[in-house]
C-alpha positions as CSV (number, residue, x, y, z in Angstrom):
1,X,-15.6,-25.9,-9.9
2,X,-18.6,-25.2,-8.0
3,X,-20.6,-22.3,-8.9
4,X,-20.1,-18.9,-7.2
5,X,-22.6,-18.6,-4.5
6,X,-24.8,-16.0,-5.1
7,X,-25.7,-14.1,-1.4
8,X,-29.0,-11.7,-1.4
9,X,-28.4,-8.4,-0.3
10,X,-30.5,-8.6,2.5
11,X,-28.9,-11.9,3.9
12,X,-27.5,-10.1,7.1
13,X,-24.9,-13.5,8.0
14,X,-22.5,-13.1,5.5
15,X,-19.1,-11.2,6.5
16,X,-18.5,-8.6,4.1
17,X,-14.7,-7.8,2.8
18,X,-13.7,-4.7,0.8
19,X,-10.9,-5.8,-1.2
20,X,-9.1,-8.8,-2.9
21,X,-5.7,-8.5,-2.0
22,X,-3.0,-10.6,-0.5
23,X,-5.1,-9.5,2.5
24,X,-8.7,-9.4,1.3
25,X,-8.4,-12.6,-0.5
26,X,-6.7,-14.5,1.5
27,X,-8.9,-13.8,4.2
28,X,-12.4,-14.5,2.2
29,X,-10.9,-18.1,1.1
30,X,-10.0,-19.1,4.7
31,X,-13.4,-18.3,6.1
32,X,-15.1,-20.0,2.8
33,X,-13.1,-23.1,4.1
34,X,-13.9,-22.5,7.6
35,X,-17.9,-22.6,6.5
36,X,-17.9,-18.8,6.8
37,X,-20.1,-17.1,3.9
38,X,-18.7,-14.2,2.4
39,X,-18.9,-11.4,-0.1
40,X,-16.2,-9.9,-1.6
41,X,-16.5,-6.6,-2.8
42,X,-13.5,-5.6,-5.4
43,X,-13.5,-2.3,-7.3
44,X,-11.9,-3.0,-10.0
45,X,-12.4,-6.1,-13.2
46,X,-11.2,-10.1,-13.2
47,X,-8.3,-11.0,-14.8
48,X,-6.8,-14.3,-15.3
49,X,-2.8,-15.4,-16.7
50,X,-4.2,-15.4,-20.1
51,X,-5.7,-12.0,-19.4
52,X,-1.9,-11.0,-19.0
53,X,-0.1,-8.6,-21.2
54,X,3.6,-9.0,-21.3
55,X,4.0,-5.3,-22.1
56,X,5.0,-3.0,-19.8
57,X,2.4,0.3,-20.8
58,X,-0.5,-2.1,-22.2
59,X,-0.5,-3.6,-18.5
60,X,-0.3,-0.9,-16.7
61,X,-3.5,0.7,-18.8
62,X,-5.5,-3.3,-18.4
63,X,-4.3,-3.3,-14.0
64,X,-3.3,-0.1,-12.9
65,X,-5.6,2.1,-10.2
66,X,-5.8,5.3,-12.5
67,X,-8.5,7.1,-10.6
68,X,-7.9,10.1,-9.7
69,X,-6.1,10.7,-6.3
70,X,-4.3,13.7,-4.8
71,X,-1.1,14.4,-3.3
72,X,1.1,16.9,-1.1
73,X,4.0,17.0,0.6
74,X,7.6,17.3,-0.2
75,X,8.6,14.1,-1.8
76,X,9.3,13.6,-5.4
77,X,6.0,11.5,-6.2
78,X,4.2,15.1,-5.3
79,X,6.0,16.8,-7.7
80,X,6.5,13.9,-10.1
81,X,3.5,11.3,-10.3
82,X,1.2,13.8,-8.5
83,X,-2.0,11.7,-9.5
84,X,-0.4,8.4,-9.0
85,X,1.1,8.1,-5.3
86,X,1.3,4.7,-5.7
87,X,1.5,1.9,-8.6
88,X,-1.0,-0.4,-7.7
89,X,-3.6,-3.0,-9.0
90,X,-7.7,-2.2,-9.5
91,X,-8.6,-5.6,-9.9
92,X,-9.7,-9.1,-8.4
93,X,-6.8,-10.0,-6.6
94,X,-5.1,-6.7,-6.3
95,X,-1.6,-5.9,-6.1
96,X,-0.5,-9.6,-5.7
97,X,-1.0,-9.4,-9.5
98,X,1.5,-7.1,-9.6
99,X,3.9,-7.6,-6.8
100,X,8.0,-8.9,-7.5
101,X,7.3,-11.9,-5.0
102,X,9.6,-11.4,-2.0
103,X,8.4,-12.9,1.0
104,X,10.4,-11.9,3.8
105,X,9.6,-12.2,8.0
106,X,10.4,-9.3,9.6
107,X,12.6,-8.9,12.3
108,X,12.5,-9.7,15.9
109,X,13.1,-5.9,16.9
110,X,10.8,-4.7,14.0
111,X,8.2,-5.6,15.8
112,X,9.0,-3.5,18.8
113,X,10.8,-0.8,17.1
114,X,10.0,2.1,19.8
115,X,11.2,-0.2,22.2
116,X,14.2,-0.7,20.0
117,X,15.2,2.3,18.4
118,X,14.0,4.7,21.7
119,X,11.8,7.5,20.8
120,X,12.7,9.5,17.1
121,X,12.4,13.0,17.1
122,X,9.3,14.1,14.7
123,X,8.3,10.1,14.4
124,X,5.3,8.4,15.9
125,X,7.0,5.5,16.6
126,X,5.0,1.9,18.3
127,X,5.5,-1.2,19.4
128,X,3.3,-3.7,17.7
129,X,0.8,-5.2,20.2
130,X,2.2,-8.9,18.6
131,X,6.1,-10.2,18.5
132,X,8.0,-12.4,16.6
133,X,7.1,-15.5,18.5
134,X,3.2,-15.0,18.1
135,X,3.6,-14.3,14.3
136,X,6.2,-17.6,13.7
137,X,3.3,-19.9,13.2
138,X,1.1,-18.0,11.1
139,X,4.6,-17.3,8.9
140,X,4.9,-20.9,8.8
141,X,1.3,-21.2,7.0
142,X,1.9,-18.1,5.1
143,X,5.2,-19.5,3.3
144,X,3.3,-22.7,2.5
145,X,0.3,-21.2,0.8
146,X,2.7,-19.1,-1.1
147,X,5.2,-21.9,-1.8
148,X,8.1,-19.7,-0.7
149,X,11.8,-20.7,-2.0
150,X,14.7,-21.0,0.6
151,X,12.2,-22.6,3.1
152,X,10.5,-26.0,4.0
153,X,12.6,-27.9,1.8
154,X,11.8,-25.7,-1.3
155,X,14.7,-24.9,-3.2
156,X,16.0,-21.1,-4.4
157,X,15.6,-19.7,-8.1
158,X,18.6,-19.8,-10.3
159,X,20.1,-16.4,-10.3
160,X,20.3,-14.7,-13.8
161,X,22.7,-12.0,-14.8
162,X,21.3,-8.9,-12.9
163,X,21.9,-11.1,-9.7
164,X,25.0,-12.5,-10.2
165,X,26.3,-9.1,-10.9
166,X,24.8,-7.7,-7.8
167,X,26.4,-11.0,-5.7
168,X,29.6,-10.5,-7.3
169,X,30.3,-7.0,-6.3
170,X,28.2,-7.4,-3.0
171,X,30.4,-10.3,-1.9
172,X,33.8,-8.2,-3.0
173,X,32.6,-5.8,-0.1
174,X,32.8,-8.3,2.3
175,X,28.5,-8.9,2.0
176,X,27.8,-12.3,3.2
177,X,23.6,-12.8,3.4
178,X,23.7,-12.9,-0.4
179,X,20.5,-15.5,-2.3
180,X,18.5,-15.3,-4.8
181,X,15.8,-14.6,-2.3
182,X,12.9,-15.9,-0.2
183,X,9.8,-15.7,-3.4
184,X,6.7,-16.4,-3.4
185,X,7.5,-17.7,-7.2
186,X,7.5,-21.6,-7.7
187,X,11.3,-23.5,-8.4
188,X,9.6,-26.3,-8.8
189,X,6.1,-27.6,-9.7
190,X,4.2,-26.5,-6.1
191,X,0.5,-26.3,-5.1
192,X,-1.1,-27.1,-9.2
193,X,1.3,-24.2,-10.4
194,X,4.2,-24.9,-12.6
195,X,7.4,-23.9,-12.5
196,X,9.4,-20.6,-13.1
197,X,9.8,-20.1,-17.0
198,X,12.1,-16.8,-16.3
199,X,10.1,-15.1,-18.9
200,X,10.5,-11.3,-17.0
201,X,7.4,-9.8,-16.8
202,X,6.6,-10.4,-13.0
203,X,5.2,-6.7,-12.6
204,X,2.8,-7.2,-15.6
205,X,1.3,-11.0,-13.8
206,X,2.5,-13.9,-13.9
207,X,1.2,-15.5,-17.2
208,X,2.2,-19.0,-16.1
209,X,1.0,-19.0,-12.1
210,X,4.1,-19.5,-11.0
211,X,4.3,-16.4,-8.8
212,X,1.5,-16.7,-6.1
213,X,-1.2,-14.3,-6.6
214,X,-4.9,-14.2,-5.0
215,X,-6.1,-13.7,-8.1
216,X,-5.8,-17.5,-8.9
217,X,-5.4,-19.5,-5.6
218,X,-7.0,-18.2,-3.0
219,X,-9.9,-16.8,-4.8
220,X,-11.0,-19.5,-6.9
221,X,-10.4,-22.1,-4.2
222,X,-13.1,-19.9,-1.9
223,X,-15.3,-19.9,-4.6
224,X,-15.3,-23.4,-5.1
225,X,-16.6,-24.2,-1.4
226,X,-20.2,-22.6,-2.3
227,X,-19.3,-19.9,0.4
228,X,-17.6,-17.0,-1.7
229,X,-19.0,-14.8,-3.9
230,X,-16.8,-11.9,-6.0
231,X,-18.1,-9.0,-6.9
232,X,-16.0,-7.2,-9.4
233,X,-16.3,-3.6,-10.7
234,X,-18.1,-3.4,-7.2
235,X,-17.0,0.6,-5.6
236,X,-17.1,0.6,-2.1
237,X,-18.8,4.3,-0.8
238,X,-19.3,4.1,2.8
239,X,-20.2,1.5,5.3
240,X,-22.7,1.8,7.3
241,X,-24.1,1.6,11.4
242,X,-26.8,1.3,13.7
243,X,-27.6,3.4,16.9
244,X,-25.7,0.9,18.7
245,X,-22.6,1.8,16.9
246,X,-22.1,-1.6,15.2
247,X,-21.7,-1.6,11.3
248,X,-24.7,-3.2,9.3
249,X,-23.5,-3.7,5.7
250,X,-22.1,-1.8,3.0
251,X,-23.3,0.6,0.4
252,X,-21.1,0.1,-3.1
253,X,-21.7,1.6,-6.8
254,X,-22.0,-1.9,-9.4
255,X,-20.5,-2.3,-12.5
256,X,-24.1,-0.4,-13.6
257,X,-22.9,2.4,-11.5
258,X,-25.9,1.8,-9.0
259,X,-25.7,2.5,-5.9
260,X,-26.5,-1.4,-3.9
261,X,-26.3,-2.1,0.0
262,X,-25.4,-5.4,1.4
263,X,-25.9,-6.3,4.8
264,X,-23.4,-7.8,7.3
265,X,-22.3,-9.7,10.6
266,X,-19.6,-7.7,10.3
267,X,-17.1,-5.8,7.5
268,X,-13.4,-6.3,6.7
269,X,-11.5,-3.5,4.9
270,X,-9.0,-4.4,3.1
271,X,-8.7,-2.0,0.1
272,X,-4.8,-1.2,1.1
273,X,-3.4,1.8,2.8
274,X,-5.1,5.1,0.3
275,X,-8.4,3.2,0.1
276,X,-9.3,2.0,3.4
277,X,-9.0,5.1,5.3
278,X,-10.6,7.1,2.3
279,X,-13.9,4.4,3.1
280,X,-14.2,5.1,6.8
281,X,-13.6,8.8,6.3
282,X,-16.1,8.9,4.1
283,X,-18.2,6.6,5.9
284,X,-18.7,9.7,8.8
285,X,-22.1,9.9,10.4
286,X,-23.6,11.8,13.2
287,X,-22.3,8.5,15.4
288,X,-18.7,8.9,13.9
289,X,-18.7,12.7,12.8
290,X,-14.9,12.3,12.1
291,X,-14.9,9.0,10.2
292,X,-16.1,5.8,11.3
293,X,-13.8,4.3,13.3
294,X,-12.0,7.4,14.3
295,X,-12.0,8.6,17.4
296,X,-8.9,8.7,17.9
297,X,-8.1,10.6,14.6
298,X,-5.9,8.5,14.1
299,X,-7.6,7.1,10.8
300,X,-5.0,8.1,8.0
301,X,-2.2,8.8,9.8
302,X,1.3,7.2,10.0
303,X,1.2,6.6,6.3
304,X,4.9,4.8,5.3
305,X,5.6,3.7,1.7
306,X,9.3,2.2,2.6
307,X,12.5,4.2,2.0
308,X,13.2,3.6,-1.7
309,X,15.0,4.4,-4.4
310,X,16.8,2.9,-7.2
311,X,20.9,2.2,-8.0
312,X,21.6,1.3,-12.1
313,X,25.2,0.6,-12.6
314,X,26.6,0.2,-16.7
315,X,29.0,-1.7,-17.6
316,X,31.3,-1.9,-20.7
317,X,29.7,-5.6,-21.5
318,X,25.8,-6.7,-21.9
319,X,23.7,-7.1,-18.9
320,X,20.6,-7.9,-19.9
321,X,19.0,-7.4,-16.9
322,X,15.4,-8.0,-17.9
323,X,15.8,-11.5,-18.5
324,X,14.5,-13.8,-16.0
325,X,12.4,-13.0,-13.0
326,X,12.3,-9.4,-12.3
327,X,13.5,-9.7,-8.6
328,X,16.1,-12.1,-9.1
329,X,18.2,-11.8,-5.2
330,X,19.1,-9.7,-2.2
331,X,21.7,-8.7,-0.2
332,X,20.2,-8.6,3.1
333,X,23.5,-7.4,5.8
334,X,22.1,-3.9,6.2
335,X,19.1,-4.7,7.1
336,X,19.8,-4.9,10.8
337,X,19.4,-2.4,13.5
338,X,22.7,0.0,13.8
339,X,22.8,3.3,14.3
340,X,26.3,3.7,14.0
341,X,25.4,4.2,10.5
342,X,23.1,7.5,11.4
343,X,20.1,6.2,11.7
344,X,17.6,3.8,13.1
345,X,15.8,0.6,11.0
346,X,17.7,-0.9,8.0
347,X,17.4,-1.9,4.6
348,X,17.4,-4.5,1.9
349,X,19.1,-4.4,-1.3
350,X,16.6,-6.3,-3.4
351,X,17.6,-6.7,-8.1
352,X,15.3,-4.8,-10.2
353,X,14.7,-4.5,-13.5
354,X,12.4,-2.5,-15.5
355,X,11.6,-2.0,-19.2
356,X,12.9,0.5,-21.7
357,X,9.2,2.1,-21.7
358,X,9.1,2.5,-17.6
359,X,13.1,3.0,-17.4
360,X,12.1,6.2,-20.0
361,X,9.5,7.3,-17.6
362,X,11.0,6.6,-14.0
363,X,14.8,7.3,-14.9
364,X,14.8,11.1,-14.1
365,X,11.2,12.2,-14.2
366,X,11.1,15.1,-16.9
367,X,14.5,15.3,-17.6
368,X,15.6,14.8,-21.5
369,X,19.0,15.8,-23.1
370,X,22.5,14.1,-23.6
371,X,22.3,13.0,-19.6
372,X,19.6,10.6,-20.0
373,X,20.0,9.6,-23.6
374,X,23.1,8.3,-22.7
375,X,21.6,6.2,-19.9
376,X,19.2,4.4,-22.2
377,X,21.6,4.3,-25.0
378,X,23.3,1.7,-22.3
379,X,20.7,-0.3,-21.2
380,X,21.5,-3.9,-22.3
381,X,24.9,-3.0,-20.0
382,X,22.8,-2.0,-17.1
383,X,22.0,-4.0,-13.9
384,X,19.8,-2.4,-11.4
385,X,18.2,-2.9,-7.7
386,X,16.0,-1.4,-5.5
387,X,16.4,-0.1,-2.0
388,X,13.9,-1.1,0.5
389,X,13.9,0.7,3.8
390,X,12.1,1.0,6.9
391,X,10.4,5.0,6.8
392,X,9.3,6.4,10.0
393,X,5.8,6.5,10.8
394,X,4.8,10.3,11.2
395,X,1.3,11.7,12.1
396,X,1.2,14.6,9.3
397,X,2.3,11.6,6.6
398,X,-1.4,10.9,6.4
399,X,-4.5,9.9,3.9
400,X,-7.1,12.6,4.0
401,X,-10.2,13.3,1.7
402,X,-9.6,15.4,-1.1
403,X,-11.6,18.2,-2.5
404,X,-11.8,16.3,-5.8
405,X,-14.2,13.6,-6.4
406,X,-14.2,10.1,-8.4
407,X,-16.8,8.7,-11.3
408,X,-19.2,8.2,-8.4
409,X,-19.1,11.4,-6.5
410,X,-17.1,10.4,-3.8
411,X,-14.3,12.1,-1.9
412,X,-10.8,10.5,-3.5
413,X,-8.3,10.2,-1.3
414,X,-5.3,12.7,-0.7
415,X,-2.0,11.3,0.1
416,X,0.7,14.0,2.1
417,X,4.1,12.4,2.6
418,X,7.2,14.2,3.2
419,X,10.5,12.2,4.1
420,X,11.6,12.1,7.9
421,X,15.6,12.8,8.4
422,X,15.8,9.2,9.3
423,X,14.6,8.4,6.4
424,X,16.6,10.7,4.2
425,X,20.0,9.3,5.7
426,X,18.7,5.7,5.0
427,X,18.1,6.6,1.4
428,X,21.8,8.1,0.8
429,X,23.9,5.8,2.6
430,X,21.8,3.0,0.9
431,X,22.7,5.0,-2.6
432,X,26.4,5.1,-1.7
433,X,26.5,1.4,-0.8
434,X,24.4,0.1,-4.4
435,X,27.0,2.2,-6.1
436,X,30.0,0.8,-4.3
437,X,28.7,-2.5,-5.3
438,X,28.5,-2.1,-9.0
439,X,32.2,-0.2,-8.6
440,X,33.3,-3.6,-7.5
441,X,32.5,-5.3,-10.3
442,X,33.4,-2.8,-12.6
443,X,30.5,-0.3,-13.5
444,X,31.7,2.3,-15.8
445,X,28.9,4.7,-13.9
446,X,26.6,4.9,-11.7
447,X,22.8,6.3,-11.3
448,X,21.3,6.6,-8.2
449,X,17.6,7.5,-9.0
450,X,14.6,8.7,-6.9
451,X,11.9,6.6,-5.6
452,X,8.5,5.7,-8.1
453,X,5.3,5.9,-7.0
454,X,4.8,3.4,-3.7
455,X,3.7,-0.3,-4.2
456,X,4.5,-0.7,-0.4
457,X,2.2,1.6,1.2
458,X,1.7,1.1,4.6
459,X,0.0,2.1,8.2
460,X,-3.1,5.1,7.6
461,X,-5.2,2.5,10.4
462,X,-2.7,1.3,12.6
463,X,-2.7,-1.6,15.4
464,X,-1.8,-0.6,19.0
465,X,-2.5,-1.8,22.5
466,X,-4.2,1.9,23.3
467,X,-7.0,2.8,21.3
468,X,-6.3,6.1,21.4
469,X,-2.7,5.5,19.9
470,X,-4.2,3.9,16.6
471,X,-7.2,2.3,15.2
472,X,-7.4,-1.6,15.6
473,X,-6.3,-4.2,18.1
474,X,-4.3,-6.9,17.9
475,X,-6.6,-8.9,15.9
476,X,-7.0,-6.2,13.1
477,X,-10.2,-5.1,15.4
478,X,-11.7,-1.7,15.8
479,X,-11.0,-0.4,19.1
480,X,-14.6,1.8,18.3
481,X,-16.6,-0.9,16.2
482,X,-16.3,-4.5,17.4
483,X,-18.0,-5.8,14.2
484,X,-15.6,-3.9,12.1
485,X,-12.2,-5.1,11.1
486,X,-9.1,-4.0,8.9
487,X,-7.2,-6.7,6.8
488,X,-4.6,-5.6,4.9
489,X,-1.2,-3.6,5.4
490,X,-2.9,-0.3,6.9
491,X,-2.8,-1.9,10.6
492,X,0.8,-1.9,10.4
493,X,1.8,-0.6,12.9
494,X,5.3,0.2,11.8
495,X,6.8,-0.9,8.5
496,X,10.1,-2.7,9.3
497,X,12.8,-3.5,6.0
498,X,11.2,-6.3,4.3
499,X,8.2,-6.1,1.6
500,X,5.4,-6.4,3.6
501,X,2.8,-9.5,1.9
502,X,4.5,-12.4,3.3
503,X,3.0,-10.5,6.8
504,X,-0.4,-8.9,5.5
505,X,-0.8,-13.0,4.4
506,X,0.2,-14.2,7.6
507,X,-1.8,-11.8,9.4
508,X,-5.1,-12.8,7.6
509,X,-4.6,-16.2,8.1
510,X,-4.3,-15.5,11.8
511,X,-7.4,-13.2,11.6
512,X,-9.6,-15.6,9.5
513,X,-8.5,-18.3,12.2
514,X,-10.0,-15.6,15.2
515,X,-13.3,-14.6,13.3
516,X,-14.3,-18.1,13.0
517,X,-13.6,-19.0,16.5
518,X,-15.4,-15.8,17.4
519,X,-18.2,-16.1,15.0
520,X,-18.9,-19.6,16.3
521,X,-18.9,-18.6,19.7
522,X,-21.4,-16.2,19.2
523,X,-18.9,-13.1,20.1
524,X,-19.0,-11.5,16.8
């Protein structure tokens, strides 16, 4: 492999990106093999599949973002997880280290859901300024790159027990788009990464490569063109401008916890949806006295994290749900459009398993006594999924800067959410139908149990045609900066049903695919 190019702090060419996610790292490798040079910046440390734990809290302590963040509002996290909104990775790569794998399209009507669902009382609904037919080609190129099953000839995973469970009672309520999924995780030998060896531990990273991750695709195959160059343990404090109102390069704390600036052609954020507005808030200046980028205020706002929540059913015989891959199918029927059901959006049923350790801690957050004993007592006759809903964008669900400050002194980012009614009906009759289907097949009882802290967060720097409706264009572009450009699932503009990286991919594909052409026209 070629050696990591090595880019001088002063070399004002290079296109800096704050991040390595399935957003941040994607995008860095298809510039490297577009002859684009770039530096990454990534806060957190490099980890490879042997660097893996398979254990659930030893993981969490090597991957997890554990900084210190802030949160209000009325929903159970607040109360519950209150300095850890969200379970998500510090580390080259990011959350794809972390993620389950389920690479979904959205909709045709997600994509224009004010159009769709009319105006919501108390939501900021949008249309997205792209559609369906724009994003089909760029979700053809994401599906390769992540070798997606059920798709261009590749072939589903088996289903293990927690799956055929949830087919079996989903299909005995009449249920009829029932797989084993569309995942990123290989059936067969794909792309130099084996195979699925149903070991279980998808949250923890995959220690064979047979889940995509950015951590060892994208990322080492930029770094091998001579063009990339990581920077781990590499905090991102502010980004900065010149009187012309274009941004100049970024100021970031090293792994010495000194404080370094590297110029830019121009900077792509990408640190997901608590991160990246907490940098351009606390990038403000005399230019940009409310954030850079901000002039609309809209900068934090429209923060979604999906509609979830969890359904266990336990049954009188062995489960064993943890076995095989931790998001083993879907039942996909209610995620269309119909609000004969009471509200507007839809959702996905999706398996999901966790391990005694996080079952303990996420069953009923605080609660001990005969109740929950009984619940773990039963857990090799438990199957379990996940509910995974489209929330409505509001303007007071927002990322703002916190009174409290990191390791470096910076301002860390507070998160407010509190649930919209549409949101809130989504979540029970979603409950009501993940209990009927483990009452079809036999369940002995049901728990229904409130959402964990967000892996699917979402909006905070939103696309729209209007710059003052949001905070990029189209292309991912600041309506304010033209040299300054968001690249990960903040610019969503609403969040539709499905998990959102198969998109955030797609979308830095199509970005990478602009910048060059822009870059080589002499536009950016």
């Amino acid at each position: 492999m070629a050696q990591a190019a090595k880019f001088d702090l002063n070399d004002d060419g290079v296109v800096v990106i704050v991040g390595t996610g399935a957003g941040g790292g994607v995008l860095a490798n298809e510039l490297a093999q577009k002859g684009v040079k770039v530096v990454a910046l990534e806060a957190g440390g490099r980890y490879l599949p042997e660097d893996y734990v398979n254990d659930e809290w030893e993981s969490f302590g090597q991957l997890a973002w554990t900084d210190p963040r802030t949160t209000s509002g009325d929903w159970r996290v607040a109360k519950d997880f209150a300095g850890l909104p969200a379970w998500i990775v510090k580390a080259v790569g990011g959350t794809s280290i972390h993620w389950a794998g389920a690479s979904l399209r959205f909709q045709e009507h997600e994509w224009k859901a004010l159009s769709t669902y009319g105006k919501v009382e108390g939501a900021t609904l949008a249309d997205w300024p792209i559609d369906a037919t724009e994003m089909a080609p760029w979700y053809d190129k994401a599906e390769a790159k992540l070798g997606v099953t059920g798709v261009g000839d590749r072939p589903r995973l088996p289903g293990n027990s927690n799956y055929k469970v949830l087919e079996k009672g989903a299909r005995a309520l009449g249920y009829q788009d029932v797989h084993t999924g569309n995942m990123a995780i290989n059936s067969v030998d794909y792309d130099e990464r084996m195979s699925c060896q149903q070991t279980g531990f998808c949250f923890q990273g995959c220690k064979w490569g047979a889940k995509w991750s950015a951590a060892y695709t994208d990322i080492p195959r930029g770094e091998a063109t001579g063009n990339l160059e990581v920077r781990d343990h590499a905090q991102a404090a502010r980004i900065l401008h010149d009187d012309r109102g274009r941004v100049t390069g970024v100021e970031y704390f090293d792994k010495d916890g000194n404080l370094q600036m590297q110029k830019a052609r121009l900077v792509c954020v990408a640190g997901n949806s608590f991160e990246s507005p907490r940098l351009l808030l606390n990038s403000a200046s005399a230019m940009f006295p409310d954030g850079l980028a901000n002039r609309s205020g809209q900068v934090g706002r429209n923060y979604m994290r999906h509609t979830t929540g969890s359904v266990y059913g336990i049954f009188e015989k062995p489960v064993r749900m943890w076995r095989g891959t931790t998001m083993a199918g879907i039942v996909r029927d209610e995620a269309r459009h119909d609000p004969s059901r009471g509200f507007v959006g839809g959702y996905e049923l999706e398996t999901l398993s966790l391990g005694l350790p996080f079952m303990a801690a996420f069953l009923d957050p605080g609660a001990w006594g005969r109740e929950f004993t009984r619940a773990l007592d039963a857990y090799e006759n438990m199957a379990g999924l996940w509910i995974v809903g489209e929330d409505m964008p509001q303007a007071e669900n927002r990322v703002t800067l916190s009174e409290t400050k990191d390791q470096f002194g910076l301002a860390v980012a507070n998160v407010n959410f509190s649930d919209h009614p549409n949101d809130i009906a989504m979540r029970a009759h979603a409950y009501a139908r993940g209990q009927a289907i483990y009452k079809a097949v036999g369940a002995t009882r049901t728990l229904p149990t409130p959402p964990y802290p967000s892996t699917h967060n979402l909006g905070t720097n939103r696309m729209s045609d209007r710059p003052e409706d949001g905070v990029v264009n189209k292309w991912g572009q600041s309506h304010d900066v033209p040299n300054l450009f968001v690249s990960d699932g903040s610019q969503f503009t609403t969040g539709a049903a499905e998990n959102p990286t198969l998109t955030i991919v797609a979308l830095a594909i199509r970005q990478a695919d602009h910048l060059a052409r822009e870059m080589a026209a002499g536009a950016l």
